[in-house]
C-alpha positions in Angstrom: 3.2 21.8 3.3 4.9 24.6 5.8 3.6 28.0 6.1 6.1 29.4 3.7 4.4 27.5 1.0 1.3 28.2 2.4 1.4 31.9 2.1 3.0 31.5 -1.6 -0.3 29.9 -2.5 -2.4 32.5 -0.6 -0.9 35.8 -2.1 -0.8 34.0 -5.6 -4.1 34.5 -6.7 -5.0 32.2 -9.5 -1.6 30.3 -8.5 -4.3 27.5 -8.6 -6.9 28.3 -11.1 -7.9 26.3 -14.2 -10.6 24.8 -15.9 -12.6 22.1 -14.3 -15.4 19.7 -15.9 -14.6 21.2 -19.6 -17.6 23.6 -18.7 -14.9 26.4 -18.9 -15.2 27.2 -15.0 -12.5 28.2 -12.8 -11.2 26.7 -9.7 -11.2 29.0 -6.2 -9.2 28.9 -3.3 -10.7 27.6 -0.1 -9.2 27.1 3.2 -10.7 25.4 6.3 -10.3 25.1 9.4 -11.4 21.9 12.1 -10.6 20.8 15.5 -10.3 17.3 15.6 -9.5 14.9 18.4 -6.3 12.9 18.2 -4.3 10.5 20.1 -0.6 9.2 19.0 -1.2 5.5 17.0 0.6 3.7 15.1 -0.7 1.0 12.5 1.5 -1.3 10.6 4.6 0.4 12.5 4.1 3.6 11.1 3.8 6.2 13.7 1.2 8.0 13.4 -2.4 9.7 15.0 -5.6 8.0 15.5 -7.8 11.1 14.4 -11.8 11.8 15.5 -13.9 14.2 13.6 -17.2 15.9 15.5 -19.3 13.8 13.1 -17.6 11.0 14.6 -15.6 9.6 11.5 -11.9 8.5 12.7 -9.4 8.1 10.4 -5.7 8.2 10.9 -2.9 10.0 9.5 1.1 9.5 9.5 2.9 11.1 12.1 4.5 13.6 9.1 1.3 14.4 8.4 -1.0 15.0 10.8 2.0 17.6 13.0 2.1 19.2 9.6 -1.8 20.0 9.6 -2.2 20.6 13.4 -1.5 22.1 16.5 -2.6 21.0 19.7 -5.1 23.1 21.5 -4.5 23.7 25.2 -8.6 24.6 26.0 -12.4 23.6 26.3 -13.6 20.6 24.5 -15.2 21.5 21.5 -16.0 17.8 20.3 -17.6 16.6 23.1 -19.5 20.1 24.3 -23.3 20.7 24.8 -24.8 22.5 21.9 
């Protein structure tokens, strides 16, 4: 999703609204934001991003994807900081 789509959806308030559960409620709009560690993968031949969360999950993500969702950060390490 690029940013033009992504500001459609944020100045389109109840773009994304509807009923959820049949208990007549009505879905919000959330975003979030995480920092992630990341390292170029592939798997299968796909090329792609070997991706750790600060919980410590890893995943990975297609190339396509994962550029489309983040930017590298050029600073302190937040994962692997003191609290």
């Amino acid at each position: 999703m690029g940013q033009a789509e992504i500001r459609r959806r944020i100045y389109q308030p109840g773009l994304y609204r509807k009923s959820v559960g049949g208990n007549g409620g009505i879905m919000k709009n959330y975003i979030g934001v995480k920092i992630v560690k990341a390292e170029p993968k592939e798997k299968n031949g796909v090329p792609g991003y070997a991706v750790k969360y600060p919980d410590g999950y890893v995943s990975w993500s297609p190339k396509e994807t994962f550029e489309k969702a983040y930017r590298e950060l050029d600073c302190q390490d937040f994962i692997n900081s003191a609290e």
